[in-house]
C-alpha positions as CSV (number, residue, x, y, z in Angstrom):
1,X,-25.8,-8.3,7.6
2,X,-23.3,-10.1,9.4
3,X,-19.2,-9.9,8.7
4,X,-17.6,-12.3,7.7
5,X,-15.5,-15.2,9.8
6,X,-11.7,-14.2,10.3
7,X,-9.7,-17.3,9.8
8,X,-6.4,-16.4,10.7
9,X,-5.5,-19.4,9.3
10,X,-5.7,-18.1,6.0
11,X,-4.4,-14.9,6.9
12,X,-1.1,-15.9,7.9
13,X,-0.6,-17.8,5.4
14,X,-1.1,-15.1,2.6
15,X,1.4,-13.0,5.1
16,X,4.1,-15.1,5.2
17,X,4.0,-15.9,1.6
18,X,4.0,-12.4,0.7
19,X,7.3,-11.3,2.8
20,X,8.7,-14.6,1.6
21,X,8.0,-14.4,-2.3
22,X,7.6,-10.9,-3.2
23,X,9.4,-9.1,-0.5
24,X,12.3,-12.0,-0.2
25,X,12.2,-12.1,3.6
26,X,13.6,-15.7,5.2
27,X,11.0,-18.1,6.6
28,X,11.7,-16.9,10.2
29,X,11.2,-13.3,9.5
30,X,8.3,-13.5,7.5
31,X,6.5,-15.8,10.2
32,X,7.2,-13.4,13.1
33,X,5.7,-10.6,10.9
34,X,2.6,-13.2,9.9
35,X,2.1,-13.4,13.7
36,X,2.0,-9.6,14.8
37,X,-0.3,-9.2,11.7
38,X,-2.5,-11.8,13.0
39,X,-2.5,-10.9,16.7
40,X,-3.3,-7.3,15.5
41,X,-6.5,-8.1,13.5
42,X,-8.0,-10.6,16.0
43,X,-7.8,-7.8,18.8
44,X,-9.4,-5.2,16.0
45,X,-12.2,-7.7,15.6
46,X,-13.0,-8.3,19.2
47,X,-16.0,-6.4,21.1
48,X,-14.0,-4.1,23.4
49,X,-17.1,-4.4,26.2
50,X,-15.9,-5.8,29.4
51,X,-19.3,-7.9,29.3
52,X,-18.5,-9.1,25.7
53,X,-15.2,-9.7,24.5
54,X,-17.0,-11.7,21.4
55,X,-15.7,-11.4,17.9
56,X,-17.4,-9.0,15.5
57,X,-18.5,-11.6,13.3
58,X,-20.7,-12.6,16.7
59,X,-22.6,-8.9,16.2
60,X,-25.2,-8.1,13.5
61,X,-23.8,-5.4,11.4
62,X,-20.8,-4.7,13.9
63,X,-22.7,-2.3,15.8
64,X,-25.8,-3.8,16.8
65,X,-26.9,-6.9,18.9
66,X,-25.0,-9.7,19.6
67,X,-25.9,-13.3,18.2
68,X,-24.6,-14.6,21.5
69,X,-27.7,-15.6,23.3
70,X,-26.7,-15.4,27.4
71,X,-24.5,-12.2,26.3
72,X,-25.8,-8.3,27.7
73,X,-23.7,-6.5,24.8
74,X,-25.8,-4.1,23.0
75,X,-23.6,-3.0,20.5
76,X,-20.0,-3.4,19.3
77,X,-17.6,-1.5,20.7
78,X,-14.2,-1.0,19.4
């Protein structure tokens, strides 16, 4: 079963609208807390194997092979 995508796209934006509307943060604020929350989960989602260094999407079931065909990672390491 594979994870799916992270689309930090869509991720910051539910961020920043968040601090903004129900936390009533300024625009600034909220954007430089949308950022930190988006650099945090792409590192959390990225193989931790010096060989790999590909997202976990890229792995089956997060622990297991991954779909990267010239890549040696056996499984996902976090």
């Amino acid at each position: 079963m594979l994870e799916k995508q992270f689309k930090p796209d869509l991720l910051y934006n539910r961020v920043v609208h968040f601090y903004m509307d129900k936390k009533g943060y300024t625009k600034d604020k909220a954007n430089q807390i949308a950022q930190a929350v988006v650099q945090k989960e792409a590192q959390r989602r990225i193989c931790k194997n010096e060989k790999c260094k590909h997202f976990s999407h890229d792995h089956i079931r997060n622990t297991e092979t991954c779909l990267v065909a010239s890549c040696e990672c056996s499984r996902f390491s976090k």
